[in-house]
C-alpha positions as CSV (number, residue, x, y, z in Angstrom):
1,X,10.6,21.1,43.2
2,X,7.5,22.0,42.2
3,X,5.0,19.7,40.0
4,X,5.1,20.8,36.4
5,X,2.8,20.2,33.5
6,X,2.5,19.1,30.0
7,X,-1.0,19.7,28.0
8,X,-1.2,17.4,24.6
9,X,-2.7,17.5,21.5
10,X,-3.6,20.8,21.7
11,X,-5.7,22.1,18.5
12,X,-7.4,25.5,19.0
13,X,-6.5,29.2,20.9
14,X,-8.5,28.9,23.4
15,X,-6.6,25.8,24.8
16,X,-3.2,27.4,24.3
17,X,-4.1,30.6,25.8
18,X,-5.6,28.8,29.3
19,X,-2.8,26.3,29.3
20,X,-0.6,29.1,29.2
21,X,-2.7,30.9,31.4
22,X,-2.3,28.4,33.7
23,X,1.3,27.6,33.5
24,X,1.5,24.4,31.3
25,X,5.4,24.2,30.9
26,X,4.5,22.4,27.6
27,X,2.5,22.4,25.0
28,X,2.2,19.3,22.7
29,X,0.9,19.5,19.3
30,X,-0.1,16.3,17.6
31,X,0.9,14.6,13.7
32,X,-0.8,11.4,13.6
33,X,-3.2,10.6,11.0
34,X,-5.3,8.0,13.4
35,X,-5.4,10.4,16.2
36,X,-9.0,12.8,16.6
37,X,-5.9,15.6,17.7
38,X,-4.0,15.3,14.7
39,X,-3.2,18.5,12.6
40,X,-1.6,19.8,9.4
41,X,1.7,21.1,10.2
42,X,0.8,24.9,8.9
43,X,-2.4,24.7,10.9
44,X,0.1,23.7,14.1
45,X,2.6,26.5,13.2
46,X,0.1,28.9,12.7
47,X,-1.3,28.0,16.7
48,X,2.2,28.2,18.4
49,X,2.6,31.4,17.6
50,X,1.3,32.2,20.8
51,X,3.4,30.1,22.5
52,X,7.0,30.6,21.4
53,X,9.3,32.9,23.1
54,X,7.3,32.7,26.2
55,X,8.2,30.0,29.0
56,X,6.4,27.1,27.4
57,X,8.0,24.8,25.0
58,X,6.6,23.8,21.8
59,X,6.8,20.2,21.5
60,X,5.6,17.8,18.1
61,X,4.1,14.6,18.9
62,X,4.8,12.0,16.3
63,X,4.9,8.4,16.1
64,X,7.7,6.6,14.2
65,X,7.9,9.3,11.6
66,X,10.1,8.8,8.4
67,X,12.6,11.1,8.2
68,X,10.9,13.4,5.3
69,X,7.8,13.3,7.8
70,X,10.2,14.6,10.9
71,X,12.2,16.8,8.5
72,X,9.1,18.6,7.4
73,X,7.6,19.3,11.2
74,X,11.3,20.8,12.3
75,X,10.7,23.1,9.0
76,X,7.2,24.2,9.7
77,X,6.8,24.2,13.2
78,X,10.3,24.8,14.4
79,X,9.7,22.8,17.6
80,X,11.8,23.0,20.7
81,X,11.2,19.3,21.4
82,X,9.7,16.5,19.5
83,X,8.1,13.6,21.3
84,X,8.0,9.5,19.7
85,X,5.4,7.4,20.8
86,X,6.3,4.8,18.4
87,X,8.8,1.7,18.3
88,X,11.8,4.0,17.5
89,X,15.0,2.5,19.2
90,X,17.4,4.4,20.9
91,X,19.3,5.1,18.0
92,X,16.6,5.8,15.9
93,X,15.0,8.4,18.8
94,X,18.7,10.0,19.0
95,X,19.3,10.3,15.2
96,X,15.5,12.2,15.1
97,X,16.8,14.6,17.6
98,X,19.4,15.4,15.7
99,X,17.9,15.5,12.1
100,X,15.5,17.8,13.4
101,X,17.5,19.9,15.7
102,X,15.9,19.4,19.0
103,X,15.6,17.7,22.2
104,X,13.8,14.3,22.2
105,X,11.0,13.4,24.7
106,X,10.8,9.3,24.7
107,X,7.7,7.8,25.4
108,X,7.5,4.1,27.2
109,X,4.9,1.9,27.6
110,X,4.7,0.3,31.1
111,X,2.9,-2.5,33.0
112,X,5.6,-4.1,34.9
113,X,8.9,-3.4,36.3
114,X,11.3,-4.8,34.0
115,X,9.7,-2.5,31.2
116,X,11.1,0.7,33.3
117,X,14.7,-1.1,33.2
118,X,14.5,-1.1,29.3
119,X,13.6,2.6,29.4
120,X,17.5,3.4,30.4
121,X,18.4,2.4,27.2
122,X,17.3,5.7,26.5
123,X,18.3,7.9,29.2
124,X,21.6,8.8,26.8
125,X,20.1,10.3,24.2
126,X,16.8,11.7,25.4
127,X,16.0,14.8,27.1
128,X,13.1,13.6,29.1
129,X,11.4,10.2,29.7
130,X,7.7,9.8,29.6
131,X,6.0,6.4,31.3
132,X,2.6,5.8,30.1
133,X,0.0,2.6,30.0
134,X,1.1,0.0,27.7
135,X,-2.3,0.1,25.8
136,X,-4.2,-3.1,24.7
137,X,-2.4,-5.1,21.6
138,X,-5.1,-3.9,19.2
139,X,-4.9,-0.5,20.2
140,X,-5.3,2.0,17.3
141,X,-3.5,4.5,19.1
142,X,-0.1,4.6,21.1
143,X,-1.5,7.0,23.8
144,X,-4.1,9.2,24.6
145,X,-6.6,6.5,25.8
146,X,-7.2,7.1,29.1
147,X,-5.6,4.2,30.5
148,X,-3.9,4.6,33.8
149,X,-0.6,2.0,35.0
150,X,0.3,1.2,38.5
151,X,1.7,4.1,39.2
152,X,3.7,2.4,42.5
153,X,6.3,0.9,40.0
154,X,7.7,4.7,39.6
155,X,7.9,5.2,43.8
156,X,11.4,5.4,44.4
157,X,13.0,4.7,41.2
158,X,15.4,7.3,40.1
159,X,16.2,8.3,36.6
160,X,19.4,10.1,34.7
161,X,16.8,12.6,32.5
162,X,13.9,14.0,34.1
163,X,10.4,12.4,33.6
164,X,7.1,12.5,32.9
165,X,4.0,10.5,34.5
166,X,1.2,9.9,31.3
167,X,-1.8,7.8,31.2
168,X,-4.8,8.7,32.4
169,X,-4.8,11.2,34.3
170,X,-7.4,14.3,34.8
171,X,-8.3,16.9,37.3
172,X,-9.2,14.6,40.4
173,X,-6.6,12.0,40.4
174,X,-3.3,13.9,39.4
175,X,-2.2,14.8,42.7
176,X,-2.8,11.3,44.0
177,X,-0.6,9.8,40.8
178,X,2.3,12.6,41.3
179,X,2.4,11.6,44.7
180,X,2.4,7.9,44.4
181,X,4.8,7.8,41.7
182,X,7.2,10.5,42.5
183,X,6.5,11.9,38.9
184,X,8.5,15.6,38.7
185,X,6.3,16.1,35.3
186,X,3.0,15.1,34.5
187,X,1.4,14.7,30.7
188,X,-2.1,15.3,29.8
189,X,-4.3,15.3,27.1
190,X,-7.8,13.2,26.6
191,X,-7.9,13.3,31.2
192,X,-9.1,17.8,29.7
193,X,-11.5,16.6,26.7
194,X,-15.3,16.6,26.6
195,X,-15.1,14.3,24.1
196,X,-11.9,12.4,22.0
197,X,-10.1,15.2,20.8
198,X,-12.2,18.2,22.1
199,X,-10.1,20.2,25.1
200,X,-12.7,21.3,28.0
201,X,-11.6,24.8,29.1
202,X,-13.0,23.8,32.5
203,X,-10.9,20.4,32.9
204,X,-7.8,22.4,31.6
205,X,-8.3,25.0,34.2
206,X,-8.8,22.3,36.9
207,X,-5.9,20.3,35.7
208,X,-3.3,22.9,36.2
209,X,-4.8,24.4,39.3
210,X,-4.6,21.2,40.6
211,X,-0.9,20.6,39.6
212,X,0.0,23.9,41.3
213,X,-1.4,22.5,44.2
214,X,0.4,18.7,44.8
């Protein structure tokens, strides 16, 4: 099977229209107040127009969102997936899914092996998996810092739902990770940024020429 890509936090056209030039299978668009790629949910529906009915799925990136806050995105953006990054059980990630209609990605923080055997938990309720760096406890953010994990935990472990590799990685170091981790799907977002929350049409590019390539 071939490697496959996710681009997130996406904010302008010219992102979307090289990560779909490229073939990003995903495109992730970002409502979180304390992120630099956050956007207003007409601004976000108003940017995947170019992407739906084409191959790529539209997917909303939020972090334990209330349920007036999750109801709102489904009505605006009319996502195909929505993606938690927050502290949202297993229950709480499958009643989401089905408030707003849509398949759930599940992110997990990871630094050892017994945090991967929590993550099955999820594997009933949850489209995809995504494993990412469990960031510092005074992290602002839940994601998008750059960090990368030991991506040897993944080799050889084998999961109900397919999964996504996160955390850190850009251009020169994605095949290495895919390969070392086994990682079908790979997730991307400040690894293609000039600068926190600015995508670099060059590093996008890059990115998903590389993926084509592992």
């Amino acid at each position: 099977m071939p490697l496959k890509a996710k681009i997130c936090g996406v904010s302008t056209p010219e992102a979307i229209q090289l990560a779909l030039a490229g073939g990003a299978g995903w495109l992730g668009f970002m409502f979180f107040p304390k992120s630099p790629r956050n956007l207003e949910p007409e601004a976000a529906e108003r940017l995947a127009r170019a992407v739906r009915g084409g191959p790529a799925k539209i997917v909303a990136v939020m972090v334990d969102p209330s349920d007036a806050e999750a109801e709102r995105i489904a009505q605006i953006l009319k996502p195909d997936l929505v993606q938690l990054h927050g502290r949202e059980t297993p229950a709480r990630a499958r009643e989401l899914g089905v408030r707003m209609g849509v398949g759930v990605i599940k992110a997990v923080p990871i630094s050892a092996a017994a945090d991967l055997d929590a993550a099955r938990a999820y594997e009933t309720v949850v489209e995809h998996l995504m494993f990412e760096a469990k960031p510092p406890i005074d992290a602002v953010l839940p994601g998008g810092s750059g960090r990368t994990m030991d991506w040897g935990l993944l080799s050889g472990r084998r999961f109900e739902r397919p999964w996504f590799l996160a955390g850190g990685l850009d251009p020169w170091n994605v095949t290495e990770a895919a390969s070392l981790s086994g990682a079908p799907l790979v997730d991307v977002s400040s690894g293609v940024e000039r600068g926190p929350g600015l995508k670099d049409p060059a590093l996008i590019t890059a990115f998903l020429d590389a993926v084509r390539r592992a």
